[in-house]
N, C-alpha and C positions, 0 to 999 in steps of 0.2 A: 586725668580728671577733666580735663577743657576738652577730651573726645567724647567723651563720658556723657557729658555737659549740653556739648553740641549734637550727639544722640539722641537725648531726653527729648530735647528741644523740637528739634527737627518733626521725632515721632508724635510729640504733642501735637506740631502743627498739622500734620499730615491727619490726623484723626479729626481734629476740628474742622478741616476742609472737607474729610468723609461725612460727617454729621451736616456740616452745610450742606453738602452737594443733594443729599438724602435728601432732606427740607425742601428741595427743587424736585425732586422724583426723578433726579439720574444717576448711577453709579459715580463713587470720589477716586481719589487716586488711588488710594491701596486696593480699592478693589476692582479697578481698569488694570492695575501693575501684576496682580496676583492672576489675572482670567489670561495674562498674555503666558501663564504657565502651559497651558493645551491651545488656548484659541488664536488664532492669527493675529499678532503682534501689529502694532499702530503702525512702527518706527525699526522695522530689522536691523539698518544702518546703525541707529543711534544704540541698538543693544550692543550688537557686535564692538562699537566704538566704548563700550562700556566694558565692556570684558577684554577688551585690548587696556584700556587702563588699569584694572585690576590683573594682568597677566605684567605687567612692570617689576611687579616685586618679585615673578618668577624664575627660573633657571631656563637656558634655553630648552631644555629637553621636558618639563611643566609646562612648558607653551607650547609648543608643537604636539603633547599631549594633552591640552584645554583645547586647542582648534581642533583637532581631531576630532574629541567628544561632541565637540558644537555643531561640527557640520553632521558628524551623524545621528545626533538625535534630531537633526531640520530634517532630511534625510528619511527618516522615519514618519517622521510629521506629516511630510509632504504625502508621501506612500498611504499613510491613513488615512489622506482626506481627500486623497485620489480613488482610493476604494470606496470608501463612503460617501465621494463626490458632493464634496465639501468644498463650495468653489468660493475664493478670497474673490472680493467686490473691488472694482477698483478705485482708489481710494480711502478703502475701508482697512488694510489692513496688509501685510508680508506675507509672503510663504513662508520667509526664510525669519531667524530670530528668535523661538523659543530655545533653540537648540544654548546660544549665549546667555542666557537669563538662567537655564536651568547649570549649566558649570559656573557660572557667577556665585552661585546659593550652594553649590557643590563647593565652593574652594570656603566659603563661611563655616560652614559643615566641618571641613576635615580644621579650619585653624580652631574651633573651638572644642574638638575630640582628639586630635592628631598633636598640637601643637601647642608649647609653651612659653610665656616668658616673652622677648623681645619680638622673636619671630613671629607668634602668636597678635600681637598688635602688629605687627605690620601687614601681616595680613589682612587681618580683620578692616587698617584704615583701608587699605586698596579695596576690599571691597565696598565699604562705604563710601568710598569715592565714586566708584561705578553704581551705585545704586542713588545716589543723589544725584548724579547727571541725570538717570532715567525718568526720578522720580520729581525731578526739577521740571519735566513735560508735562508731567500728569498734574502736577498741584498748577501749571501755568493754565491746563486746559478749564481746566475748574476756577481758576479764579476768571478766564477771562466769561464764565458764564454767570459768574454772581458781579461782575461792572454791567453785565449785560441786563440781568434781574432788578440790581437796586439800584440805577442811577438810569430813571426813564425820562431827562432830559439832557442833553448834549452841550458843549458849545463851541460846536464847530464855526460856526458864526464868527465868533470871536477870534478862533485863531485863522479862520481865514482873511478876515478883514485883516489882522495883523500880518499873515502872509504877504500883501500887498508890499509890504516894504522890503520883501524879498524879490519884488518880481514874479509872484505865483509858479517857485520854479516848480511844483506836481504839474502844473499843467503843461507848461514846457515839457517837461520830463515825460510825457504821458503822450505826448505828440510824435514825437523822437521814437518813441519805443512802437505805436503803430507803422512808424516807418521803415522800422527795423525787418517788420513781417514776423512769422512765425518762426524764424531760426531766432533771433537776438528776444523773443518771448520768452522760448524753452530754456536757453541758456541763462537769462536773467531767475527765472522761476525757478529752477535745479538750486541756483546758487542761493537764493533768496531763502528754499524750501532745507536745504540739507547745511546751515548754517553753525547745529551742531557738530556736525562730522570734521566740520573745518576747524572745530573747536581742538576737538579729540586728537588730531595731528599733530596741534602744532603743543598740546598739552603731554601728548606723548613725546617729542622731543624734549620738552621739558625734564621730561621723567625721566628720558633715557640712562640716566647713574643710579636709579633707586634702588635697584636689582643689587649693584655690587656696591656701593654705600650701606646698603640697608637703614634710608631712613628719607622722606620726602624733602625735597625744598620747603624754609619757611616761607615761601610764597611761590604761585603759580595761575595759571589761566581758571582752572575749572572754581577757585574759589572765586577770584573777578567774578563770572557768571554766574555763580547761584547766588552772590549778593545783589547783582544786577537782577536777576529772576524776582528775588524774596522785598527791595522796596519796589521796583517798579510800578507793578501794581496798585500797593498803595498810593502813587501819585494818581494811576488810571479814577482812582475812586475821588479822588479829591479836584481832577482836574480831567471828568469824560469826552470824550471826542472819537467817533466814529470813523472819520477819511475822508477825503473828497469824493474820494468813488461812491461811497455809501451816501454823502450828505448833497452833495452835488453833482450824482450822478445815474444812472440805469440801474447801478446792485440796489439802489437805496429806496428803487419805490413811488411808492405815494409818501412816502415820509421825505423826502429826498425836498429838500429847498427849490429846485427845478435841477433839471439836465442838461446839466451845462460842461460837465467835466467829459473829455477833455480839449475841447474847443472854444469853451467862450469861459473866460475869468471871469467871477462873480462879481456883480457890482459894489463900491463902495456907497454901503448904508447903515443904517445904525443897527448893530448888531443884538440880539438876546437868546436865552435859551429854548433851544425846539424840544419840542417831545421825539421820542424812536422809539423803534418796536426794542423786543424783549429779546430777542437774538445777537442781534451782532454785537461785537464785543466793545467795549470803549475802550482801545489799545494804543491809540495814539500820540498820548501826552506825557511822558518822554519815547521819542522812539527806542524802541529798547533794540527793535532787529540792528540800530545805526548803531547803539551802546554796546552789543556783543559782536560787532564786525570793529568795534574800534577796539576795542578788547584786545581783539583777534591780532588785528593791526600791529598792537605795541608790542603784544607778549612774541609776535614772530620778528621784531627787531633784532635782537640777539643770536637769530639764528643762522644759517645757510645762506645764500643765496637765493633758491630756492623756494624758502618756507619764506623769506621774505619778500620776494613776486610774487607767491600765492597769496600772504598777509594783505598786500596793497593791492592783489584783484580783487579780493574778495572783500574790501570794504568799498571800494569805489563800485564792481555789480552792486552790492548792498543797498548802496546811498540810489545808485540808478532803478534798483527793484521797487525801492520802499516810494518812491516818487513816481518813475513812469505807471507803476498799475494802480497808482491811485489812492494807498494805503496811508501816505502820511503828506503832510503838508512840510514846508523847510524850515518852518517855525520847532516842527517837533527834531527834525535832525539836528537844529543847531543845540535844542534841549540834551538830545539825547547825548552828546559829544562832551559839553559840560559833565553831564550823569557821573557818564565812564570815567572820567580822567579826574573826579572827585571822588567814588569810591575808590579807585585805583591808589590814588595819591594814600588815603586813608589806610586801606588795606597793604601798602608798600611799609608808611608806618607804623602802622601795628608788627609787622615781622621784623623790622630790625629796631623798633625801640622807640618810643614816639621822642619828638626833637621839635625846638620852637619852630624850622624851617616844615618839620612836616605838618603840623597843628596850622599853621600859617595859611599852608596852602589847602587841606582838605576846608580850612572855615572862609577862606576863597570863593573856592568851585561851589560852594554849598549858600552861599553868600549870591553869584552870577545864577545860579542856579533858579531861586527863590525870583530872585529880580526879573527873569527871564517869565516866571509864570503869573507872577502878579502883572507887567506887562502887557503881557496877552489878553488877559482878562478884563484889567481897567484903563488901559490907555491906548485900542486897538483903531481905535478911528484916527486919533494922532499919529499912529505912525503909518495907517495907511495916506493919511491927508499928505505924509511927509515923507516921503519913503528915500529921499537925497540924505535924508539925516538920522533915520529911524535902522537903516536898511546896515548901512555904514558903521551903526552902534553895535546893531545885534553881533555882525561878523569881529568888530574888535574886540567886543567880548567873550566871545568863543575862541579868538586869538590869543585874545589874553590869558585866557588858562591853558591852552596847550602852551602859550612861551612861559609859563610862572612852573607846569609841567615837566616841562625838558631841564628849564634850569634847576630846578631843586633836584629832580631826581639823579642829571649827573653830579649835582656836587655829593650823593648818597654812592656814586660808582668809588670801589676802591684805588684808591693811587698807588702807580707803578713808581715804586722806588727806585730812582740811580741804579745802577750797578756801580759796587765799589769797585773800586781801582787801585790795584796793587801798591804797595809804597817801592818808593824807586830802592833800591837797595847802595848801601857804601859801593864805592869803587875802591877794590885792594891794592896799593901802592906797592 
């Protein structure tokens, strides 16, 4: 019933966001998700990565006959639009990709004709698993065009002048990265751009017993993210902010405050809201790319070696992408780190049973959270005036929930009990 539940839901919102998107005169998700059926797919990576999660609940000899099907129907794809010289834009879209989307809706198909009873739902969650990853891009693309439509005043003002108590580290950050040249570019933007895939790894380790368990973790990575995906936004709308690059820099125009990013820090003055155009998106306030690499970060704690040197590059590129190109200021990373480790705390539990230690700490994070954006907004000249005392708060408070963090959730780790120890036996006389 709670899949059931969370089905209904889901599909509700997804149709609301298509009727939104309409009211703008652009295609909404379902019907961007449904044209990647023949047309050249956004995201090849991230489908592929989606039918790698729904291939979990498989047998090995079902997976290696799902990839099979997938590369030959890309295979196919490619071949037709090489005839018909149908050339993908770059940019625009994959060669590769329909082939995963179409065995994804193939394995739905056979569990609901083929299949019954427990197996039958287990399929079925796996593939809604893989199809709320996918379709978690497409309702993001859309919402970031309705922050962009209904909130035509910004205030980047505000949180840059707050920025000041951090040392304006985008612009440090944005300086470093010209100097890096066009190698330490491409590698920062790969990792920046393909932040799903890194999702899908280390969610797939996760998953790795589902197949011979027959039944998911009550908790795991891909649900972090799509509740990170589903408020995000709402903050975007209650609290718009563009980036420096866009507000204080060349992307941004004649709407741009002046051009000054990434070499000269904006002055401290009295801050208000600007008007901007009706395009770029206002994604800034909580960083969410920082919230789903810190995600990324904890769920690869537990793992390898490995997956956890890729967890800790992949959040520090992260932190250095969202900064050096200009996309976020440090006021939103420190946002965005709060975000995470306050759904996280929440969502840890809700799966094993709410407890005054977990209520505690999600009304915490969600407490630092709040204080962090009223902050920005009504007392940003104070902490740029003060940045020895302002600068020093924000980071103990971002401190402060990762240490309230670690310690609730190891006392949630199970305890390794003694081993008993034999009793000594009589000695026979």
């Amino acid at each position: 019933m709670l899949w059931t539940a969370a089905g209904v839901v889901a599909l509700g919102f997804l149709i609301a966001l298509e009727i939104a998107a309409r009211g703008y005169g652009v295609p909404g998700p379902i019907t961007n998700q449904a044209k990647e059926l023949i047309f050249a797919p956004k995201s090849g990576p991230l489908l592929y990565g989606s039918m790698a999660l729904v291939m979990v609940v498989l047998t090995w000899r079902q997976r290696f006959i799902a990839i099979g099907a997938a590369i030959g129907i890309d295979v196919v794809f490619v071949l037709v639009r090489w005839v018909l010289d149908v050339k993908v834009a770059s940019g625009h879209g994959h060669p590769f990709g329909n082939g995963a989307l179409w065995v994804i809706l193939a394995i739905a198909v056979i569990a609901v004709t083929r299949r019954t009873g427990r197996e039958r739902v287990l399929l079925l969650k796996a593939v809604g698993l893989g199809l709320l990853l996918v379709a978690g891009r497409k309702t993001g693309d859309i919402w970031l065009l309705i922050t962009s439509k209904t909130r035509p005043t910004v205030l980047d003002q505000y949180v840059a002048t707050a920025d000041h108590a951090l040392g304006d580290p985008s612009w440090l950050a944005g300086r470093i990265v010209e100097a890096t040249g066009p190698i330490g570019e491409h590698v920062l933007d790969y990792v920046y751009i393909q932040l799903a895939v890194a999702a899908v790894i280390v969610t797939l380790y996760q998953l790795r017993n589902v197949a011979a368990e027959r039944r998911f973790p009550a908790h795991h990575l891909v649900r972090t993210f799509l509740v990170i995906g589903l408020l995000g936004p709402g903050i975007y709308m209650i609290f718009p902010v563009v980036g420096p690059i866009f507000a204080y820099g060349a992307d941004g125009g004649h709407w741009a405050v002046a051009n000054l990013w990434p070499d000269t820090p904006p002055p401290i003055s009295t801050p208000h809201p600007m008007p901007f155009d009706e395009i770029t998106p206002r994604n800034c306030m909580p960083s969410l790319h920082t919230a789903w690499a810190t995600a990324i970060f904890i769920h690869s704690r537990k793992g390898p070696r490995l997956l956890r040197f890729g967890g800790a590059f992949w959040l520090i590129a992260t932190l250095g992408a969202t900064l050096g190109f200009g996309y976020h200021y440090g006021t939103d990373l420190v946002a965005g780190v709060v975000f995470t480790l306050t759904i996280e705390a929440a969502l840890r539990s809700q799966a094993r049973g709410w407890d005054r230690a977990g209520i505690q700490l999600a009304a915490y994070g969600a407490t630092v959270f709040t204080a962090l954006l009223v902050a920005y907004r009504y007392v940003p000249m104070e902490m740029a005036k003060h940045p020895w005392v302002f600068g020093p708060l924000l980071i103990l408070a971002m401190i402060s929930v990762i240490y309230g963090y670690v310690r609730t959730t190891k006392q949630w780790e199970p305890k390794s009990a003694p081993a008993l120890q034999p009793e000594p036996q009589p000695e026979l006389v």
